[in-house]
C-alpha positions as CSV (number, residue, x, y, z in Angstrom):
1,X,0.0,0.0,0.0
2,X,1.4,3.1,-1.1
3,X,1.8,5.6,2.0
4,X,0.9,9.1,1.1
5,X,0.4,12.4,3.0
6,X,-2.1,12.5,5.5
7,X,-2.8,15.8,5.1
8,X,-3.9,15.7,1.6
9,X,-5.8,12.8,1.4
10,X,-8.7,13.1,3.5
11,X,-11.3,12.0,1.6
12,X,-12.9,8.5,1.9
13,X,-12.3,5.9,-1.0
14,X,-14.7,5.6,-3.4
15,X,-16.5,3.0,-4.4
16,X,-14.3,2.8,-7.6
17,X,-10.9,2.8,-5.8
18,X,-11.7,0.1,-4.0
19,X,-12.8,-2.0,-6.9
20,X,-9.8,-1.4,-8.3
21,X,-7.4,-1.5,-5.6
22,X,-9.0,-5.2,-4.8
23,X,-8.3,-6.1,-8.7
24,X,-4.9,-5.5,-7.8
25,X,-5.1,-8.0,-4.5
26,X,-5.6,-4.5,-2.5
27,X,-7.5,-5.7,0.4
28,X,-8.0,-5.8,3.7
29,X,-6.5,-8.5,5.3
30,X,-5.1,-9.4,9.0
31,X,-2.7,-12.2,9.6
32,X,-3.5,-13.0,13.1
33,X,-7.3,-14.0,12.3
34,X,-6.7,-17.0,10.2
35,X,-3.7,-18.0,12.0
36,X,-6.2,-17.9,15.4
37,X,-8.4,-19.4,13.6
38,X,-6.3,-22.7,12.2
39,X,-5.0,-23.0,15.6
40,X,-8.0,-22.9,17.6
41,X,-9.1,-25.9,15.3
42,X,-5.8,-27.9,15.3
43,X,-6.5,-27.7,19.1
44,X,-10.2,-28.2,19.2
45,X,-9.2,-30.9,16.6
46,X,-6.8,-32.8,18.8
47,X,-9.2,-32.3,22.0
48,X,-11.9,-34.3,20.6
49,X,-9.7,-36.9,18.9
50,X,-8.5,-36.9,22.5
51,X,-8.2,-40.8,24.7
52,X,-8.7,-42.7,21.4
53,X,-5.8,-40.7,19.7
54,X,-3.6,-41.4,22.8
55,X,-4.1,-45.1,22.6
56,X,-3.6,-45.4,19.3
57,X,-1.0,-43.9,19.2
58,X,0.5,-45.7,22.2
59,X,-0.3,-48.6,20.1
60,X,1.5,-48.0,17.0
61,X,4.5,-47.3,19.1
62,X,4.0,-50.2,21.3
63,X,4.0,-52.1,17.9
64,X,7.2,-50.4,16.8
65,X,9.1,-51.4,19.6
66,X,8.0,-55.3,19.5
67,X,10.5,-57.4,18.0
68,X,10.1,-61.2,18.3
69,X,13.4,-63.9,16.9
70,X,11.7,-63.8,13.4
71,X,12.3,-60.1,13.1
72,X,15.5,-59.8,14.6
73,X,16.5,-62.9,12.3
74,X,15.8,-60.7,9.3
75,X,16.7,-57.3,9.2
76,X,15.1,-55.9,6.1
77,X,11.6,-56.4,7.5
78,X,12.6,-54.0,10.1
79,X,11.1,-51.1,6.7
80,X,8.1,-53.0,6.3
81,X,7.3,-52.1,10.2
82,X,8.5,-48.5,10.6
83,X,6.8,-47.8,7.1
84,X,3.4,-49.4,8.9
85,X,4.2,-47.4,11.9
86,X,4.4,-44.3,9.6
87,X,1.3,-45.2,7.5
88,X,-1.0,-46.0,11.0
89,X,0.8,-42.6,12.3
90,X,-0.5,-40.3,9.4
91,X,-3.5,-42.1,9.2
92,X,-3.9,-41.3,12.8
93,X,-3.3,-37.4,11.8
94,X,-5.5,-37.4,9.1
95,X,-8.5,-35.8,10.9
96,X,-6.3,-33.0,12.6
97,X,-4.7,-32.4,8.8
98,X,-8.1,-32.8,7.1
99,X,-9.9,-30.1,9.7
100,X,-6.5,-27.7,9.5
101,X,-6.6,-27.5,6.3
102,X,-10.5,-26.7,5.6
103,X,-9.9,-23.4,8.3
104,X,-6.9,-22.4,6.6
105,X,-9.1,-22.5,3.0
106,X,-12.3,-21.0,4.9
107,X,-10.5,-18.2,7.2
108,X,-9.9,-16.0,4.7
109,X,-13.8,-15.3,4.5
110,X,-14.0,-13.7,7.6
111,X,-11.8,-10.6,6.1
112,X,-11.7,-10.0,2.7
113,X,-12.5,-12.7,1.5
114,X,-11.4,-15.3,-1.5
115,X,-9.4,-13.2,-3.8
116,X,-7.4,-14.8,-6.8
117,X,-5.4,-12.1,-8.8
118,X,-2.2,-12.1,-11.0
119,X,-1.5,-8.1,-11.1
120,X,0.5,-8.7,-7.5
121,X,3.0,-11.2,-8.9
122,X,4.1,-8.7,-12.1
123,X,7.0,-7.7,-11.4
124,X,7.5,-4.3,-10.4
125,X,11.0,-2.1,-10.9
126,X,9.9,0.3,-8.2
127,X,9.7,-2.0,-5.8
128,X,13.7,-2.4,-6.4
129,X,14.1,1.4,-5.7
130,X,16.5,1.2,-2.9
131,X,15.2,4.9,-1.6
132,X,11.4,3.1,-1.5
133,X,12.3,0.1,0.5
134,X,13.7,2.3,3.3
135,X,10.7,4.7,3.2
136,X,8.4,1.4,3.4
137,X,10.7,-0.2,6.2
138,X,9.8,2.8,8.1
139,X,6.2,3.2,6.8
140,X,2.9,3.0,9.8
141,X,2.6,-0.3,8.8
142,X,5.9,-1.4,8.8
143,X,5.9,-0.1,12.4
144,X,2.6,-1.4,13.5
145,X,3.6,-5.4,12.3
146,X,6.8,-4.6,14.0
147,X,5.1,-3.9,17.2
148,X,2.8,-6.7,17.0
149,X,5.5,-9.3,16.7
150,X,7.2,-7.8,19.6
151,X,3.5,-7.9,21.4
152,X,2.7,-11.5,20.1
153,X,6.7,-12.9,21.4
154,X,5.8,-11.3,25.0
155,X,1.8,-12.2,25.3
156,X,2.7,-15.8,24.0
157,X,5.8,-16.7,25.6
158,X,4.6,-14.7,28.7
159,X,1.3,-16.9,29.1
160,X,3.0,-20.2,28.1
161,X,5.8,-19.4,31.0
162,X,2.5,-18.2,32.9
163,X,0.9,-21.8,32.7
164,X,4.1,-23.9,32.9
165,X,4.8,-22.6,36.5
166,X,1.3,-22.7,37.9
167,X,1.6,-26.3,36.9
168,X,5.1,-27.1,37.3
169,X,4.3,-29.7,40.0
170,X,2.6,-31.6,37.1
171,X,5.5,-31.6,34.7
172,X,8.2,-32.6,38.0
173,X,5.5,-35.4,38.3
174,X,6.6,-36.6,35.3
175,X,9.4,-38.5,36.3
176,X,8.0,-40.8,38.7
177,X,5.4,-42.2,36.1
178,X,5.8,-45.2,33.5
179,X,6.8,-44.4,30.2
180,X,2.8,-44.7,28.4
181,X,1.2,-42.8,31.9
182,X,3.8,-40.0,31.5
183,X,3.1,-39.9,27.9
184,X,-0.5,-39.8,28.4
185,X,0.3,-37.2,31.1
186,X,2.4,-34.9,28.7
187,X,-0.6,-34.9,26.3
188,X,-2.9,-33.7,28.6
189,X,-0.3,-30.8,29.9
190,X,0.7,-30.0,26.6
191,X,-3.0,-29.6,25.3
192,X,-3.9,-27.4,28.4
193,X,-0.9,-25.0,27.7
194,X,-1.3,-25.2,24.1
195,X,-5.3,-24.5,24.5
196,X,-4.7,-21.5,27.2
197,X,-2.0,-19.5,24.1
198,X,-4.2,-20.2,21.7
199,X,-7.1,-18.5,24.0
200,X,-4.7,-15.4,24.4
201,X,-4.2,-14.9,20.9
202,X,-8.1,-13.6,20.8
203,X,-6.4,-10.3,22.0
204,X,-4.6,-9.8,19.1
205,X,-7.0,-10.5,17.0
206,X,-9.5,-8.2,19.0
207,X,-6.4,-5.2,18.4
208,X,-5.4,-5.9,14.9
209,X,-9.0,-6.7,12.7
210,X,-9.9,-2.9,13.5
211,X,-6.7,-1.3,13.3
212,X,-6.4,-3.8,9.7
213,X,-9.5,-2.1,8.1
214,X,-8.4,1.3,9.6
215,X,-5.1,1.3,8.0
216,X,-6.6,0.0,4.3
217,X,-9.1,2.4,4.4
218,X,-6.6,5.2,5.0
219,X,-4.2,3.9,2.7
220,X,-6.8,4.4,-0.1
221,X,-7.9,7.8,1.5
222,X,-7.8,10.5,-2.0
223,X,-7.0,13.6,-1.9
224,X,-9.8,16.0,-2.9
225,X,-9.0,16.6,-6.5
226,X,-8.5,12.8,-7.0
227,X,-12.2,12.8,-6.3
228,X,-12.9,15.7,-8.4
229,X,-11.3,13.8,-11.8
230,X,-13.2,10.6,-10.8
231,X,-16.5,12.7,-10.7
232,X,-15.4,14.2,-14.1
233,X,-14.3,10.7,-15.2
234,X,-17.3,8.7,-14.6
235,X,-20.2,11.1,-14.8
236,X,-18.9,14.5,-16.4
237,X,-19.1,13.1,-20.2
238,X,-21.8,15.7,-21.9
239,X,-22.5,11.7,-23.7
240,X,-22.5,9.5,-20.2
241,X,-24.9,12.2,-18.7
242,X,-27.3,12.1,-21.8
243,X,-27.2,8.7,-21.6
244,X,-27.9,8.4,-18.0
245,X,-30.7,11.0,-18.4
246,X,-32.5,8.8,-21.5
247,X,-32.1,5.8,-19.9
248,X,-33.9,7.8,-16.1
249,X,-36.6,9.0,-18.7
250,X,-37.4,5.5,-20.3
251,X,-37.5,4.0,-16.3
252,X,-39.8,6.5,-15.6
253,X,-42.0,6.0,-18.9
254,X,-42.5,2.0,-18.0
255,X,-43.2,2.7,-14.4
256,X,-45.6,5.1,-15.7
257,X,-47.2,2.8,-18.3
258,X,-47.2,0.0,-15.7
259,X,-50.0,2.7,-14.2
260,X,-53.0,2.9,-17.0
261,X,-54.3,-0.4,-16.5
262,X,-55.0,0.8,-13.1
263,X,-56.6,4.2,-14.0
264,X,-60.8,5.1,-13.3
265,X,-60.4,7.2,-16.6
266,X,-58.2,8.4,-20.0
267,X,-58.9,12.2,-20.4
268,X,-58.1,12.8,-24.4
269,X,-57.5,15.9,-27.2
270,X,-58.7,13.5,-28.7
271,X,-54.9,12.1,-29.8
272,X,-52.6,15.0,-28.6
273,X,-53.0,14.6,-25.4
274,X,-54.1,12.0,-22.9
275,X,-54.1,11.8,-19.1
276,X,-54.8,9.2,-17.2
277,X,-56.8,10.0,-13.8
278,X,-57.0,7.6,-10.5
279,X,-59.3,8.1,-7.3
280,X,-59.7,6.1,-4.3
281,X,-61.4,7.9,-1.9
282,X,-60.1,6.1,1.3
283,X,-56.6,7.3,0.5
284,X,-57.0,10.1,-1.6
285,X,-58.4,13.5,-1.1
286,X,-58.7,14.2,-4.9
287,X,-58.1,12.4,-8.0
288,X,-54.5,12.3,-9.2
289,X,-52.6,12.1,-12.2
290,X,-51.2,8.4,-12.7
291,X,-49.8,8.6,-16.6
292,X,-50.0,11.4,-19.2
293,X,-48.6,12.0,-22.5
294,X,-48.5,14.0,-26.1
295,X,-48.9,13.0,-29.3
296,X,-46.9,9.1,-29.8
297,X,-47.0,8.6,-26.1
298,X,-50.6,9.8,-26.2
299,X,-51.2,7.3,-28.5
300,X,-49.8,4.6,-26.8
301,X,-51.6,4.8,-23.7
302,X,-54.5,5.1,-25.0
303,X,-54.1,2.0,-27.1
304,X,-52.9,0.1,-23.4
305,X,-56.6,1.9,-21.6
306,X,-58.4,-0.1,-25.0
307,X,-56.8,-3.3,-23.8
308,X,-57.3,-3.1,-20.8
309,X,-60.8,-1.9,-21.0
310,X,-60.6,1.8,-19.0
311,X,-62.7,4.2,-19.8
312,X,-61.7,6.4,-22.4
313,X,-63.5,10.0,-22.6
314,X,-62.9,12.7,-25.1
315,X,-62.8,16.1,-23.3
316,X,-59.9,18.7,-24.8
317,X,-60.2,21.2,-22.8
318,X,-60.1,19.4,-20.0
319,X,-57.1,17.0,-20.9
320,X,-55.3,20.3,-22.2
321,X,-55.1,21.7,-18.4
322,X,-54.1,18.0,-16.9
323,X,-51.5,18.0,-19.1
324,X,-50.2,20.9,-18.8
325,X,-51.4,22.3,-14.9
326,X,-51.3,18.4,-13.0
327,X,-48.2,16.8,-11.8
328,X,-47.4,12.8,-12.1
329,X,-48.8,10.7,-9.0
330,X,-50.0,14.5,-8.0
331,X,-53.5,15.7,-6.8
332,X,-55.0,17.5,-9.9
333,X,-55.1,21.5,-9.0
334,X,-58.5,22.3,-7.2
335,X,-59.8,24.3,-9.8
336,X,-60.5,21.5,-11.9
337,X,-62.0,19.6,-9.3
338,X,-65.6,20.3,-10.9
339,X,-64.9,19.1,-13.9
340,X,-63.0,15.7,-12.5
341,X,-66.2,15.1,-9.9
342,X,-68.2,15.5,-13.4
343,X,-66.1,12.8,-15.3
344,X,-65.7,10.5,-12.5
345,X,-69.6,10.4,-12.0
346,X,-69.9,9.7,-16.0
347,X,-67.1,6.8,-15.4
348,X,-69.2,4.9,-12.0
349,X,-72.6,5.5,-14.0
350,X,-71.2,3.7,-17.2
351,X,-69.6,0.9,-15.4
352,X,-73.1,0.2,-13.5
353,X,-74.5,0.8,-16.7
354,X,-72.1,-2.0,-18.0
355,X,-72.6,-3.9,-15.7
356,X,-76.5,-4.0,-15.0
357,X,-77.7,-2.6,-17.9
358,X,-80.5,0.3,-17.8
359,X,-80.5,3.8,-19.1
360,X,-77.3,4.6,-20.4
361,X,-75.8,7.5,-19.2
362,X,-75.0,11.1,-21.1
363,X,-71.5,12.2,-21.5
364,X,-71.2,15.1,-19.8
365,X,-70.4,18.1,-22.5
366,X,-68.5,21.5,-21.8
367,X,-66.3,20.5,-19.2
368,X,-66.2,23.5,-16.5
369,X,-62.6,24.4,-17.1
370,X,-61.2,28.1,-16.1
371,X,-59.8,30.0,-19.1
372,X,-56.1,29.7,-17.6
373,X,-55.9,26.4,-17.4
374,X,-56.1,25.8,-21.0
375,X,-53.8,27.2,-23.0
376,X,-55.7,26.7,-25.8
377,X,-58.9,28.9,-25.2
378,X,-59.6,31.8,-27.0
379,X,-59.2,34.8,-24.9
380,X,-63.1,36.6,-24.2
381,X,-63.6,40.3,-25.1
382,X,-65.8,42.7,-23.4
């Protein structure tokens, strides 16, 4: 990680840098998680294999050691049992191995995960720069692993020492017992010391995951005109804009189209406009724009309200002042709210009509629609 000024870059990484800093096996990463992690299940591993492992193991060396006259009267078989004793040995192992090696392959998940990248094996000149070693030798990170190893020698060594003197009367016990019950003895105290360092290395982990992630997010800090160019980069093209723009407009248009199936009514010009109106009066306090459109797009809803059998009602002066004076998914302006009530009566009568027959009902005819909503009426003269 390349170790810049603090002072200029202070802001965050974008999303951007870190994509590309993890294409180039950039990421955050802490050594002492996996290693905790292989170790705690070597150990958890070995405690469950536990008496069994013992006494088979005790048994392959008791095995090893036997030698009857038929043995001893020919020398070469002596492979054929230390290679037995080697097989039953690593077959013996092969849990501890087996379980090892599936934390080692899954520890990686819990910090950066799986990453598998050539870029960090090209070879780099720079990196033979004699001047850019010594800066990195003396870099915050340098300085922070440095620290750590000195921390890990002390906390590990200290609580080993720690837990070999509080039981030192074990191990002195030792040497009064028969060679398989010291063995079996050793396990045991071996396993306890081993389980009580392993326990201890939790601290480090606990101190280096946060100061890990703090160091790899401020090793990718930028610096403000960094974040300028990228800006410029990504969404300053007059053509990526424009393209952005047309493809927000043609989202909007489906959602919007997605709408006239669902509308009481299509106001029309009869073809230059259309507006598609919605009421529900346990949500709404007046009816409210759901879809409208001019001339092609006028077209096409209208078509979709045909489909979908919506009401379709010829009123220009009236679909003239939607368009132009009502909002998408807004309440229409309450001037017009005479002429909607007027509509929307028309639309329930027809559908009853539809529905259970009876006198068919009369389209309503001028619309009550103020002058200055339509920009199409002729102005009056005195």
């Amino acid at each position: 990680m390349a170790e810049d000024s603090d002072q200029e870059r202070t802001e965050p990484a974008s999303g951007r840098r870190l994509e590309e800093a993890r294409q180039k096996g950039n990421i955050a990463r802490s050594k002492e998680l996996p290693t905790f992690a292989v170790t705690m299940t070597g150990i958890a591993t070995l405690v469950l294999m536990g008496p069994s492992f013992i006494d088979f193991m005790q048994q392959v060396v008791r095995d090893g050691l036997t030698f009857d006259r038929n043995l001893l009267a020919h020398p070469h078989q002596m492979l054929e049992v230390l290679y037995k004793a080697c097989a039953d040995a690593l077959l013996a192992f092969l849990p501890f191995m087996l379980a090892v090696t599936i934390a080692a392959i899954v520890s990686p998940l819990l910090l950066g995960g799986w990453l598998l990248t050539f870029e960090a094996l090209e070879p780099k000149f720079s990196k033979l720069n004699p001047l850019s070693g010594i800066k990195r030798l003396f870099s915050m990170s340098a300085l922070a692993e440095g620290a750590k190893a000195i921390l890990k020698s002390f906390l590990i060594g200290g609580v080993a020492g720690w837990v070999i003197w509080l039981e030192r009367g074990e191990f002195l016990a030792l040497i009064t017992e028969s060679p398989f019950s010291a063995y079996t003895h050793t396990a045991a105290l071996v396993a306890y010391t081993l389980e009580v360092v392993a326990g201890s290395m939790i601290i480090l982990v606990i101190l280096d995951v946060p100061f890990q992630l703090w160091n790899y997010q401020r090793s990718l800090r930028m610096t403000k005109e960094e974040v300028r160019q990228e800006s410029k980069e990504s969404e300053g093209s007059p053509e990526i804009k424009a393209r952005i723009r047309a493809l927000q407009r043609e989202a909007a248009r489906k959602r919007m189209m997605q709408e006239v199936p669902k509308a009481d009514v299509i106001v029309t010009n009869p073809t230059h406009y259309a507006v598609a109106l919605k009421y529900q009066s346990s949500i709404m306090r007046a009816p409210t724009v759901v879809a409208k459109g001019s001339h092609l797009l006028a077209e096409r809803i209208i078509e979709l309200a045909g489909e979908h059998g919506v009401t379709i009602m010829r009123a220009p002066p009236f679909a003239r002042a939607l368009y132009f004076h009502a909002e998408l998914q807004q309440e229409i302006p309450a001037k017009l709210y005479t002429a909607a009530a007027e509509v929307l009566a028309y639309v329930y009568q027809l559908r009853h009509y539809r529905q259970y027959g009876g006198h068919a009902p009369d389209l309503p005819e001028h619309l009550p629609v103020p002058d200055e909503l339509d920009p199409e009426a002729e102005p009056k003269t005195d």
